[in-house]
C-alpha positions as CSV (number, residue, x, y, z in Angstrom):
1,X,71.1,-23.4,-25.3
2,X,69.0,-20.4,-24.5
3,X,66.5,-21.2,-27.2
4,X,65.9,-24.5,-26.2
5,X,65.3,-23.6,-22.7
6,X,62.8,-21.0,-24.3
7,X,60.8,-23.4,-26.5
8,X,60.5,-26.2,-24.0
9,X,59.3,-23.6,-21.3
10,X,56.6,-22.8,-23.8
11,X,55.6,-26.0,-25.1
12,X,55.1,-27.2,-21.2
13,X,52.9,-23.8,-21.0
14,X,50.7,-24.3,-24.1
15,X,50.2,-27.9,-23.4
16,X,49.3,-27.1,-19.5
17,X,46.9,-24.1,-20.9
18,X,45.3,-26.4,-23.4
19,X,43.8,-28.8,-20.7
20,X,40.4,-27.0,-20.9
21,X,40.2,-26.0,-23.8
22,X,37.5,-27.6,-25.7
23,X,37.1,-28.2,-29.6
24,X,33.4,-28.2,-29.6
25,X,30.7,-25.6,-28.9
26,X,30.3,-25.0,-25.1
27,X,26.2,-24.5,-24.6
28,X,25.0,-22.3,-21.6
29,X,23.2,-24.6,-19.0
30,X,20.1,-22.3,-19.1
31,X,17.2,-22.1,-21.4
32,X,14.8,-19.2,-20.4
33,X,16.9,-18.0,-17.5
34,X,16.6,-21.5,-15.5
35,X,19.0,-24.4,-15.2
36,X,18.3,-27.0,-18.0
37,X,21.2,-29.5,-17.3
38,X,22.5,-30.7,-14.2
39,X,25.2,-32.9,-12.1
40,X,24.8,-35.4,-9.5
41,X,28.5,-36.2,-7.6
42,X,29.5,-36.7,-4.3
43,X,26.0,-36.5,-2.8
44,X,25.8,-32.9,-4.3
45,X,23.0,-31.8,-7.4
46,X,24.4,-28.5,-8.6
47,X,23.3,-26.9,-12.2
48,X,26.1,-26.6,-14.8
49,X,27.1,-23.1,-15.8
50,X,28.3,-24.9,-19.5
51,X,28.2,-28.2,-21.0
52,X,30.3,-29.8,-24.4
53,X,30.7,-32.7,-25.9
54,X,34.6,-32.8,-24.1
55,X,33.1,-31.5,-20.3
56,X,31.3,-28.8,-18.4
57,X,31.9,-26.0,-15.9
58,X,29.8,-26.2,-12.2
59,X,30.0,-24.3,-9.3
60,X,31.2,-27.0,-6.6
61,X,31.7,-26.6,-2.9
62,X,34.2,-28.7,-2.9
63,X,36.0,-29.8,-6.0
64,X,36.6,-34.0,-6.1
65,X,40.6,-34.8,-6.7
66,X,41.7,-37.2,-9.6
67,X,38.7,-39.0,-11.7
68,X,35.0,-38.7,-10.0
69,X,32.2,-40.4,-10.8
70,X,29.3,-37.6,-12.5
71,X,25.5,-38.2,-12.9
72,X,24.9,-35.7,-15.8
73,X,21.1,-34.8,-15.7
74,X,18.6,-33.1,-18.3
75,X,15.6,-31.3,-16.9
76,X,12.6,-32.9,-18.4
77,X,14.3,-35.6,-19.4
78,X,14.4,-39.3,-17.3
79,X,17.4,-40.4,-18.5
80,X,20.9,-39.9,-16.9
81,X,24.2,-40.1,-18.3
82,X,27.0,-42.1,-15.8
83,X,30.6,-41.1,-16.7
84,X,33.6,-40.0,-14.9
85,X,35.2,-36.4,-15.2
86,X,38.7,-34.6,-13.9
87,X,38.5,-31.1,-12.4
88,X,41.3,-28.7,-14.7
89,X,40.6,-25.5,-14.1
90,X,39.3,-23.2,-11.4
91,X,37.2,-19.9,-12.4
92,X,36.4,-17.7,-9.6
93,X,32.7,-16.2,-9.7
94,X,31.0,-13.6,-7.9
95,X,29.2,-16.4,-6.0
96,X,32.3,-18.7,-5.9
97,X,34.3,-20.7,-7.7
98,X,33.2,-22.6,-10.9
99,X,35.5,-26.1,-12.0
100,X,36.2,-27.1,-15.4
101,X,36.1,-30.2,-15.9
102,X,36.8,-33.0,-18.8
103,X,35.3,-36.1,-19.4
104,X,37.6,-38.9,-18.4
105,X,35.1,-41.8,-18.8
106,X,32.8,-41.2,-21.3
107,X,31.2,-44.3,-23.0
108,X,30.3,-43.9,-27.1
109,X,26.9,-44.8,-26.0
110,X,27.1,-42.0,-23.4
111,X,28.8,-39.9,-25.9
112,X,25.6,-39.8,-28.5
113,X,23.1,-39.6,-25.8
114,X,25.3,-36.1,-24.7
115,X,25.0,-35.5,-27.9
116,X,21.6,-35.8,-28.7
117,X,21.0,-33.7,-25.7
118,X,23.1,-30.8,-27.4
């Protein structure tokens, strides 16, 4: 009995840890020391600290609940990517708190665009 307990404690605890955790490459938002790729939500434009193919991390003053709609931005670059994303992680930061978020929404379309911008 007391191994069972133990191994679905730690199944629970892996598969909560593993909700950021991204497969792909997570690329800096910053190429020469500025802000290269951005996000539009809530009214708010804030540069990502990281982006991946599976999400990004942004410093957020307050961070949405549930799925939000995300306007994903590329500094020299007109087009916009549309998607929706879920906060699952908080990092605190000498200037606040960053949020880890996933894609939730992310069209194939969307997804080779992201891509392309990688």
């Amino acid at each position: 009995m007391g191994d069972g307990g133990k191994a679905d404690s730690g199944v629970g605890a892996v598969e909560a840890a593993d909700l950021d955790r991204r497969v792909r490459q997570r690329f800096i938002a910053r190429r020469h020391g500025q802000p290269c790729f951005w996000l539009r939500t809530g009214g708010e434009r804030v540069a990502l600290d990281d982006l991946s193919l599976e999400g990004f991390s942004a410093p957020m003053t307050l961070p949405p609940r549930g799925e939000f709609d995300v306007v994903l931005q590329r500094e020299g670059v007109p087009d916009e990517i549309r998607c929706t994303a879920l906060v699952v992680n908080e990092a605190p930061g000498p200037s606040g708190s960053a949020f880890g978020c996933r894609f939730a929404g992310l069209s194939s379309e969307n997804a080779e665009r992201l891509q392309d911008w990688l």
